[in-house]
C-alpha positions in Angstrom: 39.2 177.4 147.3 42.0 177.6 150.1 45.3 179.6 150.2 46.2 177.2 153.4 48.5 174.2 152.6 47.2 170.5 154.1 48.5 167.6 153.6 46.2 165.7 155.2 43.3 163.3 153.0 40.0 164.7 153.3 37.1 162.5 154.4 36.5 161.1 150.6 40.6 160.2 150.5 41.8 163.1 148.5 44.7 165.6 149.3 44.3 168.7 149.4 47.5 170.6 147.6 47.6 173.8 147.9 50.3 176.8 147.8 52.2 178.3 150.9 51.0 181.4 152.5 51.6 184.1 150.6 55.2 185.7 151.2 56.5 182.2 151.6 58.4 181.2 148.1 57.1 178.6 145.4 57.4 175.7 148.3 58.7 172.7 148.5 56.3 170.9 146.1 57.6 173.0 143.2 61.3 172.4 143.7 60.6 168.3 143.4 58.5 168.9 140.7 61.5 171.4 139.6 64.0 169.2 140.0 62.7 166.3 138.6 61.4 168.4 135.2 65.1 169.8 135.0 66.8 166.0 135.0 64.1 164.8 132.7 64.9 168.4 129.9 68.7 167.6 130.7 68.1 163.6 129.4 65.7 165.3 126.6 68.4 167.9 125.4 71.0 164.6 125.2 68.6 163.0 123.5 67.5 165.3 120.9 71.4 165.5 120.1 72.3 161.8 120.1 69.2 160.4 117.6 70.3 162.2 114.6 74.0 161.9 115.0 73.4 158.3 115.0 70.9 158.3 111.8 73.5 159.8 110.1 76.3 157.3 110.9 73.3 154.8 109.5 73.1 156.6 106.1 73.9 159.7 104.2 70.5 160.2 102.1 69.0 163.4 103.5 65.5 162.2 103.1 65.3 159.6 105.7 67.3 162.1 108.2 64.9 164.8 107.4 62.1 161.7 107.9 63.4 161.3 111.9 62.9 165.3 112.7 59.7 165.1 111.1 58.9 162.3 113.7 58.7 165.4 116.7 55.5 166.4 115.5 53.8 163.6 114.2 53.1 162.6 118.0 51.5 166.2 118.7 49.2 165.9 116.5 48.1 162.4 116.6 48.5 161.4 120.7 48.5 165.3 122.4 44.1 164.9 122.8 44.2 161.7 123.8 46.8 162.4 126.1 45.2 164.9 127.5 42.4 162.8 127.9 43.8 160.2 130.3 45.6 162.9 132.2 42.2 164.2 133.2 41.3 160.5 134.2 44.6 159.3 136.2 46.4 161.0 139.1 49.1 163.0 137.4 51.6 162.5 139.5 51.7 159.0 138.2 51.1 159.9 134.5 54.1 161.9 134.8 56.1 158.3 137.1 55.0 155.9 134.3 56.1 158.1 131.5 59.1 158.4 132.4 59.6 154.5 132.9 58.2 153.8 129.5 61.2 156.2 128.3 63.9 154.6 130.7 62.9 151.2 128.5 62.7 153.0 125.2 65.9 154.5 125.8 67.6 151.7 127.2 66.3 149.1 125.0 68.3 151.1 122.2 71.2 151.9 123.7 71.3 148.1 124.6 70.9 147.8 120.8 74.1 150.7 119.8 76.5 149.1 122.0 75.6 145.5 120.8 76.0 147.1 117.1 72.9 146.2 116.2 71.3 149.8 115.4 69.0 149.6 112.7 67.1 153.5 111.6 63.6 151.7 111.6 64.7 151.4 115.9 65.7 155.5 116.1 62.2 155.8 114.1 59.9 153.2 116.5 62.3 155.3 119.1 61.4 158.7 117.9 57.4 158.3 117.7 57.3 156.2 120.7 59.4 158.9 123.0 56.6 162.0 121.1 53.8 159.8 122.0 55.0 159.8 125.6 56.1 163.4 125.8 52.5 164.6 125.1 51.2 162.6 128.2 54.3 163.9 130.5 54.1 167.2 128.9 50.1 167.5 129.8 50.5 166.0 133.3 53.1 168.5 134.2 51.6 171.2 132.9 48.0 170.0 134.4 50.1 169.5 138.0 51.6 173.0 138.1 48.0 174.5 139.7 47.9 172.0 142.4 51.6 172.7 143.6 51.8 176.7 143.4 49.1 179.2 144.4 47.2 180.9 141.7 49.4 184.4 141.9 52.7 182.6 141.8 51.9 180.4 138.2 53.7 183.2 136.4 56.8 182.8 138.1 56.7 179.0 138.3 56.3 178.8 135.0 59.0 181.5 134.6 61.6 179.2 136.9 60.5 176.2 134.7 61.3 177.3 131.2 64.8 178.8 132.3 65.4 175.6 133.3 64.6 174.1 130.1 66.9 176.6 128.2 69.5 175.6 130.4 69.2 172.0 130.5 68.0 171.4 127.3 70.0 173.8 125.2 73.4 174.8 126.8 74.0 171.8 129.3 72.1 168.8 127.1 72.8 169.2 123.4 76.9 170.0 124.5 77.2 167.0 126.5 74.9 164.7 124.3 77.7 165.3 121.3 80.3 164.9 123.8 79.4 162.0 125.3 78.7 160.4 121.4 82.4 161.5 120.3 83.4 158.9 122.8 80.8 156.0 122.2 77.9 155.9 120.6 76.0 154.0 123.0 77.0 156.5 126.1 74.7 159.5 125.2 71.7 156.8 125.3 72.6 155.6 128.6 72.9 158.7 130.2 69.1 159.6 128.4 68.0 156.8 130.0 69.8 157.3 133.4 68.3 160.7 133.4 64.7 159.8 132.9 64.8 157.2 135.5 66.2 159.8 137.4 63.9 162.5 136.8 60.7 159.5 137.8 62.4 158.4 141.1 62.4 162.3 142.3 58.5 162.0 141.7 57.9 159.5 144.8 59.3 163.1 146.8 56.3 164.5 145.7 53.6 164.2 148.0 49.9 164.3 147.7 47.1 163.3 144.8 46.8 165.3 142.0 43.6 163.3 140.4 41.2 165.7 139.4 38.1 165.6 141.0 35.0 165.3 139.1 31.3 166.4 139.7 29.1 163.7 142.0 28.0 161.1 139.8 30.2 162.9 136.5 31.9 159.4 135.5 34.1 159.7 132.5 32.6 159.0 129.1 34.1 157.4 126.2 37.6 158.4 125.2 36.0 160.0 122.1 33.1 161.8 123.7 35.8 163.4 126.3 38.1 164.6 123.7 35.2 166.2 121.8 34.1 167.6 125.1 37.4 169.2 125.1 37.4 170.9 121.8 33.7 172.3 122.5 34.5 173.7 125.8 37.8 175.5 124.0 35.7 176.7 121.3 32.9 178.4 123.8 35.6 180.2 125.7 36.1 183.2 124.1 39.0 184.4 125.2 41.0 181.4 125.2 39.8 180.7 122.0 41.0 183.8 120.4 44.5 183.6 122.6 45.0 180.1 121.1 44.2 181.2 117.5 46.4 184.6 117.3 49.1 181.9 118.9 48.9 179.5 116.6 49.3 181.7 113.7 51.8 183.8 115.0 53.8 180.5 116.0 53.2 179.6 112.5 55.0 182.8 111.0 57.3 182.5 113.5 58.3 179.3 112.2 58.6 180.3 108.8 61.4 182.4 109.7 63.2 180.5 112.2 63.3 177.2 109.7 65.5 179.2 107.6 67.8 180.4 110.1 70.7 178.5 108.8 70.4 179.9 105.4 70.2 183.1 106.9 74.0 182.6 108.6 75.3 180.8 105.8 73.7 182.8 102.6 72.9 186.0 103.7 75.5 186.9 106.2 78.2 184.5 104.5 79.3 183.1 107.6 80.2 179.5 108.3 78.2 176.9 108.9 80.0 176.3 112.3 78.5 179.8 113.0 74.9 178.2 113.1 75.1 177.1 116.1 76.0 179.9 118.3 72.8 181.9 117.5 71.4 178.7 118.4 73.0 179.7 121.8 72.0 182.9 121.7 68.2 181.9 121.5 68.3 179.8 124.2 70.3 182.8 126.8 67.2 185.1 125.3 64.8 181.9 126.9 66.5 181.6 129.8 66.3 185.2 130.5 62.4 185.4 129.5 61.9 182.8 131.8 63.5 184.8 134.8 61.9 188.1 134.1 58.5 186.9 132.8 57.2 186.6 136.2 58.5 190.4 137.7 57.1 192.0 134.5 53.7 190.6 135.0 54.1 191.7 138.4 54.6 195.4 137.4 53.4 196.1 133.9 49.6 195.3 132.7 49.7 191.5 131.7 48.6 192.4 127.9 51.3 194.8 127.7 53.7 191.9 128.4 51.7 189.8 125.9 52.2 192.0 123.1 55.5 193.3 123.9 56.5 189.1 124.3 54.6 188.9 120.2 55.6 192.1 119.1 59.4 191.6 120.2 60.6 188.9 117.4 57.9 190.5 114.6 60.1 194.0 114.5 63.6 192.2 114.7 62.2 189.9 112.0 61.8 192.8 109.9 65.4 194.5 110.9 67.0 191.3 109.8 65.4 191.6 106.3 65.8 195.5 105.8 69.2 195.5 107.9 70.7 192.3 107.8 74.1 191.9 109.7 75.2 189.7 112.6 74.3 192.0 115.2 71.0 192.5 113.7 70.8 188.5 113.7 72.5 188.1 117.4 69.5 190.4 118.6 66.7 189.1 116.8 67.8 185.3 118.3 68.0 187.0 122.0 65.5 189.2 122.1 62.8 186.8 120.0 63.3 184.3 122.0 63.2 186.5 125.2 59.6 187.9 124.2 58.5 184.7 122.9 59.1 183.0 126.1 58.1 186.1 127.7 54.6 185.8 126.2 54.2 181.9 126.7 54.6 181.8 130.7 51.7 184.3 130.8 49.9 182.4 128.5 50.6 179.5 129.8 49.4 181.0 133.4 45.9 182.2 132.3 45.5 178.7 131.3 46.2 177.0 134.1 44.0 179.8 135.6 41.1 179.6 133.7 40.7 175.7 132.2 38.8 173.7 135.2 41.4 171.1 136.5 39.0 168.0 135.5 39.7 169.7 131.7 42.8 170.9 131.8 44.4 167.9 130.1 42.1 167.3 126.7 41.8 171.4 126.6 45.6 171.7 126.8 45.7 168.4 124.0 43.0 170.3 121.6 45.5 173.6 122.3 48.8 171.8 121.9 47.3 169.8 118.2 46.9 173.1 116.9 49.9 175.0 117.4 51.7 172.0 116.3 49.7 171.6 113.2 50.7 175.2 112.2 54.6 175.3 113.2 55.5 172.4 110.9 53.4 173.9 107.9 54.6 177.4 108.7 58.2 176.1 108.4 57.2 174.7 105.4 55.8 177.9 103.8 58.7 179.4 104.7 61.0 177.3 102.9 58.5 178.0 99.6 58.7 181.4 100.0 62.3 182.1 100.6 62.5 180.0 97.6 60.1 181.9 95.7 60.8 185.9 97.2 64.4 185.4 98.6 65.3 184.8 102.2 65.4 189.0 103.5 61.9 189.2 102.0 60.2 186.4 104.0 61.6 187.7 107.0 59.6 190.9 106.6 56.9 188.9 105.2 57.2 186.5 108.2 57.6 189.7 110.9 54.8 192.0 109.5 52.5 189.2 109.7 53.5 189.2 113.4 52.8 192.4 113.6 49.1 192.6 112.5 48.4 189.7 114.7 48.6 192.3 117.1 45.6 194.4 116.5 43.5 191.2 117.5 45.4 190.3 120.0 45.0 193.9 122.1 41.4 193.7 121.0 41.3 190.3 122.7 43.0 191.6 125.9 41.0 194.6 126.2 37.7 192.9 126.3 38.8 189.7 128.3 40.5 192.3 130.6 39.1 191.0 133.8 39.8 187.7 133.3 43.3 188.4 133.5 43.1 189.4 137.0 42.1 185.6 137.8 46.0 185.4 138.2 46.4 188.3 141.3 44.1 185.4 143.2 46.6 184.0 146.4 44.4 180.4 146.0 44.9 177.4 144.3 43.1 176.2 141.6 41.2 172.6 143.3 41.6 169.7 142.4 
């Protein structure tokens, strides 16, 4: 490994990416890759708006509404391997390019279709899956790209810089100006999507360099389904990843629970408005935007698994407050500083991966990952719904926060043993590709 920067092809034709010297900033790499990400979670937060407030000028019935939001996670669980799989195989750079052209026709195709008053819901559903199916190869690539651009100490705040962004553009600058822009013609919000993603793929020619990942001498790839397995086994026989990813994925599922209900919470248990709803929405996504600014400097300070389990721990005790103690302070804060820790806890995460999966894996490791946490947010959401039903909505909150909690204990059992790992991340090099 290097800590020098080159951008000169080797012998064999591959770039060499690697970080600044240290002291130097994030480079110039990251801010294309930056900038570009940003346009793309602005056109994704217009998006995300503008699909269901056109179903619903289609038809009324709840179920076939419900039936489009249902669509963002069928993709994760069906495409996120395979994905994952041809990101290991193709430059990502270029994974990242053709996604977002395959969007800019998606997009464009229906706004074409909403001005011409031709909208049909079977299009927002063909839409829907074929924009997930996408996202998990964009989503894979960028994360798979992210090792190649910064050096190994700065991933944490990277990743930090990147998920601010995503509050801001997605949340507070995205979902405003998606409802705006519908409230003056239906067919605007999808042009400006589509704008944005062709946008966000045109900053990608700034980037410069390869980012294919290199394989052994004589490693050729396999078959598609001998890769993804490969990826599952090599998840399974890392021990510490392993265990990160499972206490994840069922704390993600508990968080779910709660956060499904959230609505019911404003409108039931506090008796506010409905309008209400939506600025706790805006208060979750400040908390994010702050997680992803301080993420980094805590790690820098404080032991990373004391960050973990302060990011876990966090939402799990204000979960509980809101059941014992609800009011709208109580609620304001759990939103704020759930989101905070959660994000908190996901850009270190989300470093030791990028640390610790080899760069020819990244991809179907991050797929086999990304399958399971979204196989356990859906059902947790639904098991929430259940059990407010069944217990009331201030006794799933505890439920939903204690079970938080004890995912604790095995997560500072994990970080205690794996402790050494976790100082793969104070490394100044790159991670090859």
């Amino acid at each position: 490994m290097s800590s020098s920067r080159t951008d000169a092809p080797d012998p064999a034709g591959k770039t060499t990416v690697s970080g600044d010297a240290p002291g130097r900033g994030l480079g110039r790499r990251f801010w294309v890759l930056f900038s570009s990400g940003s346009v793309s979670n602005l056109a994704d937060g217009i998006g995300r708006v503008a699909l269901p407030l056109l179903a619903v000028t289609l038809t009324r019935d709840p179920v076939p509404v419900a039936a489009l939001s249902s669509l963002t996670f069928l993709p994760w669980l069906l495409f996120a391997i395979p994905s994952g799989v041809l990101v290991d195989r193709i430059d990502r750079r270029w994974a990242m390019i053709v996604s977002q052209l395959v969007r800019v026709v998606v997009v464009g195709l229906l706004t074409l279709a909403v001005a011409t008053g031709q909208a049909a819901l079977w299009m927002l559903y063909a839409a829907a899956l074929a924009l997930g199916a996408v996202e998990t190869l964009y989503d894979n690539a960028i994360r798979a790209i992210m090792p190649a651009v910064v050096r190994r100490d700065q991933l944490e705040k990277a990743n930090g810089r990147t998920e601010a962004a995503t509050a801001v553009t997605d949340s507070f600058l995205g979902a405003p100006l998606g409802s705006a822009l519908f409230m003056i013609a239906a067919a605007l919000p999808f042009l400006a999507n589509s704008l944005g993603f062709l946008l966000a793929g045109a900053l990608l020619f700034l980037l410069p360099g390869r980012y294919r990942a290199e394989r052994a001498a004589g490693d050729r790839p396999a078959s598609m389904g001998a890769e993804m397995a490969e990826g599952v086994r090599w998840l399974w026989n890392h021990t510490f990843l392993r265990n990160l990813t499972l206490v994840g994925a069922l704390s993600a599922g508990a968080f779910s629970s709660v956060m499904a209900v959230l609505v019911l919470f404003v409108v039931d248990v506090l008796e506010l408005p409905a309008a209400a709803f939506g600025w706790f929405l805006l208060a979750s996504a400040a908390g994010g935007m702050v997680g992803g600014l301080i993420a980094a400097p805590l790690a820098a300070r404080l032991p990373r698994g004391a960050v973990m389990a302060a990011g876990l721990g966090a939402p799990a005790v204000f979960f509980v407050l809101i059941g014992a103690l609800p009011s709208t302070a109580t609620l304001v804060a759990s939103c704020v500083i759930g989101s905070m820790g959660t994000v908190v806890s996901n850009v270190v995460v989300m470093s030791i991966r990028q640390a610790l999966i080899p760069p020819h894996l990244f991809g179907r490791v991050l797929g086999v990952i990304r399958t399971l946490l979204w196989s356990l947010i859906p059902l947790g959401a639904l098991a929430g719904g259940l059990m407010a039903g069944l217990f009331g909505l201030r006794t799933l909150a505890v439920i939903g926060g204690s079970l938080m909690l004890v995912l604790l204990v095995p997560l500072a059992l994990t970080l205690h043993r794996h402790r050494r790992e976790l100082d793969t991340l104070n490394s100044a090099d790159t991670v090859d590709t």
